[in-house]
C-alpha positions as CSV (number, residue, x, y, z in Angstrom):
1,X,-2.6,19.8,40.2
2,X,0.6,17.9,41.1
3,X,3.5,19.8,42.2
4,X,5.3,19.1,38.8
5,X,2.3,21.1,37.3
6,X,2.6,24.0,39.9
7,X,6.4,24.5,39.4
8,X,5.7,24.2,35.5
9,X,3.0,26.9,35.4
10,X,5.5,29.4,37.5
11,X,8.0,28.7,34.9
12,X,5.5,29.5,31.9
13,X,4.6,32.9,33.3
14,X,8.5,33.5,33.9
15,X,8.6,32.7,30.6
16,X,6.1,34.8,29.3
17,X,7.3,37.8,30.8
18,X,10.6,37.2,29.7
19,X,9.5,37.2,26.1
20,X,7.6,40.4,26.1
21,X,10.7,41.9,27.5
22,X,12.9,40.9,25.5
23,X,11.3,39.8,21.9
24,X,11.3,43.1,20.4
25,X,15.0,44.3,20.7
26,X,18.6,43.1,19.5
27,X,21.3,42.2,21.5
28,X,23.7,44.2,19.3
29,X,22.0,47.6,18.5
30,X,24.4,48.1,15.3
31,X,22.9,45.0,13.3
32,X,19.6,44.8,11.9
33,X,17.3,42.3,13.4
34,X,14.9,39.9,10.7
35,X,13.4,37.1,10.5
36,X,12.8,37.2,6.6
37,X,13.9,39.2,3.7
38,X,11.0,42.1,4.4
39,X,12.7,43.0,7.2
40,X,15.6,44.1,5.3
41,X,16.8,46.8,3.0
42,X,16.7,46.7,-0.7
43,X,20.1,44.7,-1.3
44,X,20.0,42.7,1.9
45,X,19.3,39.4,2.9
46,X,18.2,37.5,6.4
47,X,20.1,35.1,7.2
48,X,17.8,33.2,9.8
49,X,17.6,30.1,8.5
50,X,17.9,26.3,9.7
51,X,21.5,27.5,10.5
52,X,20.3,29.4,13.3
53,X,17.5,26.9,14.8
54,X,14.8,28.3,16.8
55,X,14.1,26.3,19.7
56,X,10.2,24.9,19.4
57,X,10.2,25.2,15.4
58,X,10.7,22.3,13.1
59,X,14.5,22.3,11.3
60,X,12.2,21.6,8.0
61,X,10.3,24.9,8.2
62,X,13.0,27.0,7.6
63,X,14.1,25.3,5.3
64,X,12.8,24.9,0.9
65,X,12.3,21.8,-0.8
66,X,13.4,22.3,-4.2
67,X,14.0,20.5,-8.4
68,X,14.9,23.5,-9.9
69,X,17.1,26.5,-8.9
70,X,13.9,28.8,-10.2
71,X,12.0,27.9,-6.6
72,X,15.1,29.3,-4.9
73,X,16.3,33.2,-3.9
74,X,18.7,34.3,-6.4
75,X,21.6,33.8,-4.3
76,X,21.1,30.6,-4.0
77,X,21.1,26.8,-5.8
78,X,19.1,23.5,-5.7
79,X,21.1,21.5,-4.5
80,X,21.7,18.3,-2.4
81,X,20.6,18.5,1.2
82,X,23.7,17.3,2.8
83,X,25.2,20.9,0.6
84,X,23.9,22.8,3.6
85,X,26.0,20.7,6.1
86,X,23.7,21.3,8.4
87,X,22.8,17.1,9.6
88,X,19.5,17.6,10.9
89,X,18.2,18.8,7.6
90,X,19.2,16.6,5.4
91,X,15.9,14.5,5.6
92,X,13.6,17.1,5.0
93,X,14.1,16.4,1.4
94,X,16.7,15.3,-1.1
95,X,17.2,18.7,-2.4
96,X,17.1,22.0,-0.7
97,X,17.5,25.6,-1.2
98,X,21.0,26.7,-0.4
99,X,24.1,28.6,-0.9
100,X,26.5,28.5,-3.8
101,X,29.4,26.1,-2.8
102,X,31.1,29.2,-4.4
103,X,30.3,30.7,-1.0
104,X,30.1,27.8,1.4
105,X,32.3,25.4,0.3
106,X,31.5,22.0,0.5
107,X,32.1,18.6,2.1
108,X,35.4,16.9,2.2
109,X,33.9,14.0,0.3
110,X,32.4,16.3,-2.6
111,X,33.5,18.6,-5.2
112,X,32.1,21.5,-6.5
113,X,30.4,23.0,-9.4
114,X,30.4,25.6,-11.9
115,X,26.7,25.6,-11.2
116,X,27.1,26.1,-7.3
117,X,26.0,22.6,-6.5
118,X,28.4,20.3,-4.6
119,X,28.7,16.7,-6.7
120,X,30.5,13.5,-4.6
121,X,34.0,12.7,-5.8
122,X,34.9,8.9,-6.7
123,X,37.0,7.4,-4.6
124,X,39.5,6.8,-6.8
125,X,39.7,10.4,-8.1
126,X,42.9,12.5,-7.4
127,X,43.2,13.8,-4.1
128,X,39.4,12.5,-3.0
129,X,39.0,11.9,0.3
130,X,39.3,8.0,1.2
131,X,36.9,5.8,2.1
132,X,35.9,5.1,5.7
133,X,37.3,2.5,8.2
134,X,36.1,-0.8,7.3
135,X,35.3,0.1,3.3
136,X,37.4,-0.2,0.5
137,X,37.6,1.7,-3.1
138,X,36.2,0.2,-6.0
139,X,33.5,1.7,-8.2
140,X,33.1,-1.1,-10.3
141,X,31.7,-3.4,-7.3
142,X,29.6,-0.4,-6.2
143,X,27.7,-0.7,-8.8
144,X,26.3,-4.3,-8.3
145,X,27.2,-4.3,-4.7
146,X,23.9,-5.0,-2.1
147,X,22.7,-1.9,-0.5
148,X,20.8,-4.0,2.2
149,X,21.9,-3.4,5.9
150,X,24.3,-5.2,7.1
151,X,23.1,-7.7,10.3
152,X,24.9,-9.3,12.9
153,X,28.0,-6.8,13.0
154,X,29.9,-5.1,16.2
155,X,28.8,-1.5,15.5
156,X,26.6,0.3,13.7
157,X,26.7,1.6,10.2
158,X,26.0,4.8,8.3
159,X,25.6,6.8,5.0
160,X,25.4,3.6,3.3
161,X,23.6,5.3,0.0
162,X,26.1,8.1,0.2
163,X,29.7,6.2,0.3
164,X,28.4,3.8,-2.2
165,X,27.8,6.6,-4.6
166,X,31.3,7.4,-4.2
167,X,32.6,4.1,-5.3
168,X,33.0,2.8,-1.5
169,X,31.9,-0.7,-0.9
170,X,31.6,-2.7,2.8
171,X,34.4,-5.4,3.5
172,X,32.6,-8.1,4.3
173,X,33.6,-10.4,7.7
174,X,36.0,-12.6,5.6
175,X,37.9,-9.6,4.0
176,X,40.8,-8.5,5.4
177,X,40.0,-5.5,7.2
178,X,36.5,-6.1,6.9
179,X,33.8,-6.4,10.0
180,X,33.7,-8.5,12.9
181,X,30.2,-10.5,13.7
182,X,28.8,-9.9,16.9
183,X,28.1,-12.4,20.0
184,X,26.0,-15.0,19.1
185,X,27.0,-15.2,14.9
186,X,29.8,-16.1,12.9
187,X,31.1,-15.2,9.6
188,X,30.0,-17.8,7.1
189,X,29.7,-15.9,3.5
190,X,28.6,-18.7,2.0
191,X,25.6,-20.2,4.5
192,X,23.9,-16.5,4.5
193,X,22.6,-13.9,1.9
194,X,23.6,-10.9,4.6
195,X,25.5,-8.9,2.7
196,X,28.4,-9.1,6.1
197,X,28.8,-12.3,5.6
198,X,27.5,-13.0,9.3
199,X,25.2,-15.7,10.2
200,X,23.0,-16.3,13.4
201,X,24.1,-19.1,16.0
202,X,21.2,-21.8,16.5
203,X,21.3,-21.5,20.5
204,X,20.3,-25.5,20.4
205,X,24.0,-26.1,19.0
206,X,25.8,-23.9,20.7
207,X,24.2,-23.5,24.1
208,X,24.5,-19.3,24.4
209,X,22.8,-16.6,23.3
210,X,24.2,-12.8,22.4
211,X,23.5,-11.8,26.3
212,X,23.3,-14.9,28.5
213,X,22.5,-12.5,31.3
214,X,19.3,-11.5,29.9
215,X,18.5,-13.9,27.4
216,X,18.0,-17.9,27.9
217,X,17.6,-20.2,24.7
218,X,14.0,-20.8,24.1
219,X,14.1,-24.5,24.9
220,X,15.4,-24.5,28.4
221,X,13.0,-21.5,29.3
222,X,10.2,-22.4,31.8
223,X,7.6,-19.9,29.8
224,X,8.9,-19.6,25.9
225,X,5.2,-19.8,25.0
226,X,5.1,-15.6,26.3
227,X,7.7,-14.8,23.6
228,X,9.0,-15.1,20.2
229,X,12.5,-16.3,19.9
230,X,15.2,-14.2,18.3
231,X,17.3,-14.9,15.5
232,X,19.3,-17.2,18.2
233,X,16.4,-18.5,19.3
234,X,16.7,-17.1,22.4
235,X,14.2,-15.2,24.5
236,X,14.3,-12.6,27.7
237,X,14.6,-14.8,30.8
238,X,11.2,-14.4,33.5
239,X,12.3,-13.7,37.1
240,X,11.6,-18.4,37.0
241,X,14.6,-18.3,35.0
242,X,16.9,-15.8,36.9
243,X,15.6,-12.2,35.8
244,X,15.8,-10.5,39.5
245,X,12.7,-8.7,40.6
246,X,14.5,-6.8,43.1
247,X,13.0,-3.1,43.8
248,X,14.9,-1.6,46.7
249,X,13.3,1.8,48.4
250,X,15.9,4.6,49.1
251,X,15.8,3.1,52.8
252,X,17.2,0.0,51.6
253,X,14.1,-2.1,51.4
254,X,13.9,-5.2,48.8
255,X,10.0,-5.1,48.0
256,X,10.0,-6.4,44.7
257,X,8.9,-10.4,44.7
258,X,8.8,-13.3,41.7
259,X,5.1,-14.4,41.3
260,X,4.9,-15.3,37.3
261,X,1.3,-15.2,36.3
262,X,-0.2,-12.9,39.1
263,X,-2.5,-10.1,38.3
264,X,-0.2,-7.4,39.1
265,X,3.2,-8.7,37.8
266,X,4.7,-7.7,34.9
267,X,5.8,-9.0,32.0
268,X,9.0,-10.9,33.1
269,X,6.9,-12.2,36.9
270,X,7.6,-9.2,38.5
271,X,5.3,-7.8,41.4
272,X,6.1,-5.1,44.3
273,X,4.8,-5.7,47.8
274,X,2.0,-3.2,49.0
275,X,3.3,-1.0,51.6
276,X,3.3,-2.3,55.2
277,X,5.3,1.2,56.9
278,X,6.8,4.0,55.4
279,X,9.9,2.6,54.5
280,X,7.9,0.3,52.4
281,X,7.9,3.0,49.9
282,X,10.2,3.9,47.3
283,X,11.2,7.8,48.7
284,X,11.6,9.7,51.7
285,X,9.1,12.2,50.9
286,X,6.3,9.2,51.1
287,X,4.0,7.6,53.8
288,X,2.0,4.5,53.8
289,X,-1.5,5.2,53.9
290,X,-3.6,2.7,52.0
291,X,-6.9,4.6,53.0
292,X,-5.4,7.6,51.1
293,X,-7.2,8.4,47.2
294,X,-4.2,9.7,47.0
295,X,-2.4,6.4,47.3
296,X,-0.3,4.6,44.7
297,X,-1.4,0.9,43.8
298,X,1.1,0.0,46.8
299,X,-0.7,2.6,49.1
300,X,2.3,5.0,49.2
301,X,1.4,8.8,49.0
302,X,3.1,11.7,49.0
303,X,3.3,14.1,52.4
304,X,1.7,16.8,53.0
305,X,3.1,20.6,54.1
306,X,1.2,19.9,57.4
307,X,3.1,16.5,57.7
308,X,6.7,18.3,57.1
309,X,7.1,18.4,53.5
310,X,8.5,21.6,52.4
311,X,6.7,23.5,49.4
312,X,8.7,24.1,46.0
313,X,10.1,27.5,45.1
314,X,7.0,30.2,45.0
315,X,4.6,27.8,46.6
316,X,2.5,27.8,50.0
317,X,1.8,25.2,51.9
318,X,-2.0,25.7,52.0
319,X,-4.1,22.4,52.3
320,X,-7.9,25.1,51.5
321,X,-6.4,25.9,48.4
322,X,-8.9,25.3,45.9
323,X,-6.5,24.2,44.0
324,X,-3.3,22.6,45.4
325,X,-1.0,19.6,44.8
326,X,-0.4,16.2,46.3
327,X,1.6,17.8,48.7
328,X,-1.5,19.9,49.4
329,X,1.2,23.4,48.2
330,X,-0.4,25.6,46.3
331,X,0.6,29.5,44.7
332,X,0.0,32.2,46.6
333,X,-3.5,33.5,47.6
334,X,-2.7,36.7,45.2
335,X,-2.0,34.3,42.5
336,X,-5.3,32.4,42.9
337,X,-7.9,35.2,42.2
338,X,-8.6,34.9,38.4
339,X,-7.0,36.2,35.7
340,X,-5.9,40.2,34.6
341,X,-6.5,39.2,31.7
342,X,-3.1,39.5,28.9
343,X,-2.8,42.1,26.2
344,X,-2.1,40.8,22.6
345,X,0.8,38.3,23.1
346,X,1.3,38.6,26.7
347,X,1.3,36.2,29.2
348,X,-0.5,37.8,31.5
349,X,-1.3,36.5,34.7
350,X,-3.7,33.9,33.1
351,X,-5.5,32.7,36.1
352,X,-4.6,29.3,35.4
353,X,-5.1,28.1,39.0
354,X,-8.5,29.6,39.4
355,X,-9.2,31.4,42.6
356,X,-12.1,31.6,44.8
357,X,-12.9,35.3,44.1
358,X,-14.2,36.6,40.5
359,X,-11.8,37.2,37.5
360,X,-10.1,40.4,36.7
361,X,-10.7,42.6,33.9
362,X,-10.7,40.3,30.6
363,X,-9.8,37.3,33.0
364,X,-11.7,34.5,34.6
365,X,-11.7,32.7,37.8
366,X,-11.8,29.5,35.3
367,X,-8.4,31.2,33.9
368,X,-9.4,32.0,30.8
369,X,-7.6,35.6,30.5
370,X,-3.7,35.2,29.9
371,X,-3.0,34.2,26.1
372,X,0.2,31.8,25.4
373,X,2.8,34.5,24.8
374,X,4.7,35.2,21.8
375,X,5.5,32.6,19.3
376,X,9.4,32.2,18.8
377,X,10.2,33.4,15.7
378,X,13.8,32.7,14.2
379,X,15.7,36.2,14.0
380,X,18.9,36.4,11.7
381,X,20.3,39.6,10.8
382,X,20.7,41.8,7.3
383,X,23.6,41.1,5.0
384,X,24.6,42.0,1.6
385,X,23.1,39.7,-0.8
């Protein structure tokens, strides 16, 4: 068990105990706790939900997929997912189970309903919101327009399907207004089908590539055979073409070398020299020791508590320890007897580490006792419905 392990289990049975203490009660004694509607009174609704996220549940799982406003609660509507304006919903499914816009409002972009549901408002409507930087209004081109992602632009792009629906459509690079191509392309409508307009430099012609640090056109590069060119026809330069293989230690030690083709390099010809002395390695906390099993390929391992190395938080530097990490720390001799055993949805004191004595009552010295704990569950509170 490595110290990252040890510190981790101390952390889960913190954890554990935590949760039994505090699961079963609410913060604010005057409101009633739930986590679904049978926790409330006749007239009240929970509002956990995905706008109260549980950390360790899935956004989608508190959320219903819906067609019809009959698979939802009464006070609600199928309705578009983006209704909830909640983002990290909105690709569960296209429609989801949620509150009137009557209630919630919606979206600056949208309108809504006498049915509850919010619907998107044309660009050219009265009042609509405008179109984003870099689109223009026209719902007749929206129609035909290309929905394909733009390539070769500064920037990124998004809600594509949702501002075209509104009558938006992308200036293209020759539009005034319209998007600038990136390094390495230039805006020629009428040599590409990319809907920006942007086409790819031919590195051949032009002699660069989008990132001349990293990159190196494919026909000056001493191993192009290793890749495949990009739309430039550029690839990533090997440390024979410039790439620096330079691994310093924290002492200030260059031990990376270029050696293209060795058995240990990497992809770009990359290999690190095997320790000669300590400050061969990459951290303080490390020694040189090729005869170690412990050892890294380089032959660097880790010190010991007997060599200096102080123990983490809760740990003792005990090198007997059945079990122990790299560092040769290790919990506490009372911690290492077997497990208690835990009661239903307790943490318990699980045992995890084993011991060298036998388990407690419903533990083991394997570990076998504690359970996991209780299972978050999302908790809202009772409202009028």
């Amino acid at each position: 068990m490595t110290r990252r392990a040890l510190r981790s289990f101390l952390a889960f049975v913190a954890g554990g105990w935590l949760a039994v203490a505090c699961g079963g009660s609410s913060v604010d004694s005057r409101r009633t706790s739930c986590a679904t509607d049978a926790d409330c009174a006749s007239g009240q609704r929970c509002t956990a939900g995905a706008e109260r996220p549980v950390l360790g549940v899935s956004p989608c799982e508190q959320v219903v997929a819906c067609e019809t406003g009959a698979e939802c609660r009464p006070d609600e509507v199928c309705a578009p997912s983006w209704q909830r304006q909640v983002s990290y919903v909105e690709t569960c499914a296209p429609k989801l189970c949620a509150p009137s816009c009557s209630v919630s409002r919606c979206p600056p972009d949208a309108e809504c309903g006498d049915d509850g549901v919010c619907s998107l408002t044309l660009c050219d409507a009265p009042g609509a919101a405008a179109c984003p930087a870099l689109w223009g209004c026209d719902p007749a081109a929206a129609k035909t327009a290309s929905h394909a992602a733009y390539e070769g632009i500064e920037g990124g792009e998004q809600d594509i399907e949702r501002q075209m629906a509104r009558g938006c459509v992308r200036l293209p690079c020759d539009a005034k207004g319209g998007r600038m191509c990136a390094p390495a392309w230039a805006c020629k409508p009428s040599a590409t089908d990319n809907p920006s307009g942007c086409a790819p430099d031919d590195c051949r012609k032009t002699g660069r590539c989008s990132d001349d640090a990293r990159l190196v056109c494919a026909d000056l590069a001493t191993h192009p055979e290793a890749q495949m060119p990009d739309v430039n026809g550029c690839v990533v330069r090997t440390c024979d073409d410039g790439h620096s293989c330079a691994w310093l230690t924290v002492t200030g030690v260059d031990v990376g070398r270029c050696n293209y083709g060795a058995p240990e390099a990497d992809a770009l010809g990359c290999v690190v020299l095997p320790c000669e002395v300590d400050a061969d390695c990459g951290y303080e906390d490390q020694l040189c020791d090729h005869a170690s099993r412990l050892s890294d390929d380089r032959g660097c391992r880790l010190r010991s508590c007997t060599e200096g190395q102080p123990c983490g938080l809760g740990l003792v530097c005990a090198p007997e320890a059945d079990i122990h990490g790299a560092d040769d720390c290790a919990l506490p001799a009372e911690a290492m007897t077997g497990g208690t055993g835990g009661g239903a949805g307790s943490a318990g004191t699980s045992g995890t580490t084993g011991g060298t004595s036998p388990g407690g009552a419903g533990g083991s010295a394997a570990g076998s006792g504690g359970g996991t704990g209780p299972l978050a569950v999302p908790r809202g509170e009772c409202v009028a419905r």
